[in-house]
Every structure is written in structure tokens, then in C-alpha cells.
C-alpha positions as CSV (number, residue, x, y, z in Angstrom):
1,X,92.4,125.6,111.9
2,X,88.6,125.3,111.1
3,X,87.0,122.1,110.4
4,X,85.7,121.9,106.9
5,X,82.1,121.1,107.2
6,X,80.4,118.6,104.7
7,X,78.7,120.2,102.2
8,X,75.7,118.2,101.4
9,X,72.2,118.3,103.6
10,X,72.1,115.6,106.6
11,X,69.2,113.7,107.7
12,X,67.6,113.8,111.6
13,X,70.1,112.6,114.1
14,X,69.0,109.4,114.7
15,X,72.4,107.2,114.6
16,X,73.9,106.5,118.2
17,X,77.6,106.8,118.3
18,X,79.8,106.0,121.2
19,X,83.0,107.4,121.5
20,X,85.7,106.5,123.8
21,X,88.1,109.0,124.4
22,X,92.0,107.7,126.3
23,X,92.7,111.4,127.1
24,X,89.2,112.7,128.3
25,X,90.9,115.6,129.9
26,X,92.9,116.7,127.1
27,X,90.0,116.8,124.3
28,X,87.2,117.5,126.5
29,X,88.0,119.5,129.5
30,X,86.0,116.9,131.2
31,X,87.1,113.2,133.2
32,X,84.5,111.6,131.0
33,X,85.8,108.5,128.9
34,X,82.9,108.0,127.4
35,X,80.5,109.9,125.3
36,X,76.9,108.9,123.6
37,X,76.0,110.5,121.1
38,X,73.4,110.5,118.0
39,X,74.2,111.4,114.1
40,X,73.3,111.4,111.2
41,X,73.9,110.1,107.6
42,X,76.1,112.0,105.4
43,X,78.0,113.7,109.1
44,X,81.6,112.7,109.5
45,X,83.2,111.0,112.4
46,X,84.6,114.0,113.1
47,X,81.1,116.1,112.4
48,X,79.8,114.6,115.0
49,X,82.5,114.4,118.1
50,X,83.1,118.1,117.0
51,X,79.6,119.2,117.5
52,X,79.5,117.3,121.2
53,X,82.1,118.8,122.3
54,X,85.2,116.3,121.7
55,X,87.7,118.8,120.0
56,X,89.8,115.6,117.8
57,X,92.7,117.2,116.3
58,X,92.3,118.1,112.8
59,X,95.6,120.5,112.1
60,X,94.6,120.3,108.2
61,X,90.6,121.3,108.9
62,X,89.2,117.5,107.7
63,X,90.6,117.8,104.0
64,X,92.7,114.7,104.3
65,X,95.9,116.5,104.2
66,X,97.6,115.3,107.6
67,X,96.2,112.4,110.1
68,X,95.7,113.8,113.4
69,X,92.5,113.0,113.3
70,X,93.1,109.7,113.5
71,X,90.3,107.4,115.5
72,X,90.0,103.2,115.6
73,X,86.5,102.4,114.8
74,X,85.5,99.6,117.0
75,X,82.1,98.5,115.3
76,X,80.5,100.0,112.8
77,X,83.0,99.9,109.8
78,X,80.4,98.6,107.8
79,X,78.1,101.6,108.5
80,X,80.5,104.5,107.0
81,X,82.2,105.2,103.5
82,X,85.3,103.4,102.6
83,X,88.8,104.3,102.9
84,X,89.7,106.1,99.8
85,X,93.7,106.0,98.7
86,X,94.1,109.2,99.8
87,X,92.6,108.6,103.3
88,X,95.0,105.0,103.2
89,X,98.1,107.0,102.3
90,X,97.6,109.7,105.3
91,X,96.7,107.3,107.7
92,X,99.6,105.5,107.3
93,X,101.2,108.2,108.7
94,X,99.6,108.1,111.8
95,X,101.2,106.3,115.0
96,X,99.7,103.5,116.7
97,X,98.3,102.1,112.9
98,X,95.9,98.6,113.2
99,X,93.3,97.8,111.1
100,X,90.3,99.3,112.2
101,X,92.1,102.9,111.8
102,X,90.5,105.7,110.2
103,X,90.3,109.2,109.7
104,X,87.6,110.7,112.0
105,X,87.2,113.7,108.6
106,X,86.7,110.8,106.1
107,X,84.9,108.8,107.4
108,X,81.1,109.7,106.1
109,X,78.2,108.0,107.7
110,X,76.4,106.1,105.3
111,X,74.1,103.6,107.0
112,X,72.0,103.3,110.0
113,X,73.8,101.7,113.2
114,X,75.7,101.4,115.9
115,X,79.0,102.8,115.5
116,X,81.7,102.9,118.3
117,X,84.9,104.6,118.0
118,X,88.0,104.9,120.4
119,X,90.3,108.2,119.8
120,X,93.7,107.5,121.6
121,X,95.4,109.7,123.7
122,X,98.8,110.0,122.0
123,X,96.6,111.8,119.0
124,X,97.5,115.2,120.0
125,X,98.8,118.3,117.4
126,X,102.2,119.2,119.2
127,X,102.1,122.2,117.1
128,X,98.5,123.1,118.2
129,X,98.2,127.3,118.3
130,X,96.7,128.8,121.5
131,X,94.7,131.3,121.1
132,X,95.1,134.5,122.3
């Protein structure tokens, strides 16, 4: 499925973001754990990993509808929009749930910062369609 871009305009791309990714292989195609990367406000977590390259699972296309896009965010909570009770609900749903777990779609960047997110590796879309 597509990823359902944000609507509104977004401002230059001057917001580092760090992203860890536990199955580098799997999302990237690449051995690197680690990605840099700048953003900007009004982009979603998953905007932004999307556009370098780091293909997080979204099997509902970043409407909050499932929560495979599920990400920790390690610093920088304070920098994005808050959980909405729909975003709480889905997340729920996802394995692995601690505090600092968000949906990549929902999560809007609001402020400037540094942000730093960790997508595990057991947040894979077993139902994922190849293409052909």
C-alpha cells in the first residue's frame, strides 16, 4: 500500500533525525544500523524514513488504521504532535509496547530538534505483497 502523504506545505529540511534501525537488512537493503537524516516541520516520522530510503511498514498507508509502523522515539518526544486516542488505541496493538512507542505515520514534527528514533526488527508486515 502507498503511504498517505501529509497534506499541508513543509518547511526547509533543517531538523536532524537519527534513526536506528534492529533489522537494517530487512528495511534497507543495506547493513547500516544507523541513519542521519534532516526534516522538516509538519513531515511525519514516517515522511521522513520513507523519503531516505528506510521502507517502515505501513500495511494501512499512514491512516492510523493498523500499527506496523510502530517506532520508539528515543529523544525528541517533546518535538512532535501528541498521541491522539486513536494513535493510543492502535498502538496498543503493537508488540514490544513501552512508553516511548509511537506511530512513525502520526507522529507530526512540530518543533525544531533533535529527534532519535529506534524501529525494531520484529516490526515486519507478514502479509507484505511482493511485487511482481
Amino acid at each position: 500500500m502507498h503511504m498517505r502523504r501529509s497534506d499541508h506545505d513543509h518547511g526547509p529540511k533543517d531538523i536532524p533525525v537519527r534513526i536506528f534501525i534492529e533489522d537494517p537488512e530487512g528495511l534497507t537493503g543495506t547493513d547500516k544500523t544507523e541513519w542521519e537524516v534532516m526534516a522538516a516541520k509538519g513531515e511525519s516520522l514516517l515522511e521522513v524514513a520513507m523519503d531516505a530510503g528506510i521502507n517502515i511498514e505501513h500495511a494501512c498507508g499512514g491512516v492510523c488504521a493498523c500499527s506496523t509502523c510502530h517506532v520508539y522515539v528515543e529523544q525528541g518526544m517533546d518535538l512532535l504532535s501528541e498521541a491522539t486516542e486513536a494513535e493510543e488505541d492502535r498502538v496498543e496493538e503493537a508488540p514490544g509496547l513501552q512508553r516511548n512507542s509511537r506511530l512513525s505515520c502520526q507522529c507530526e514534527i512540530l518543533r525544531e530538534g533533535p529527534i532519535t528514533v529506534r524501529v525494531p526488527s520484529w516490526n515486519r508486515n507478514a502479509v507484505k505483497e511482493v511485487p511482481h
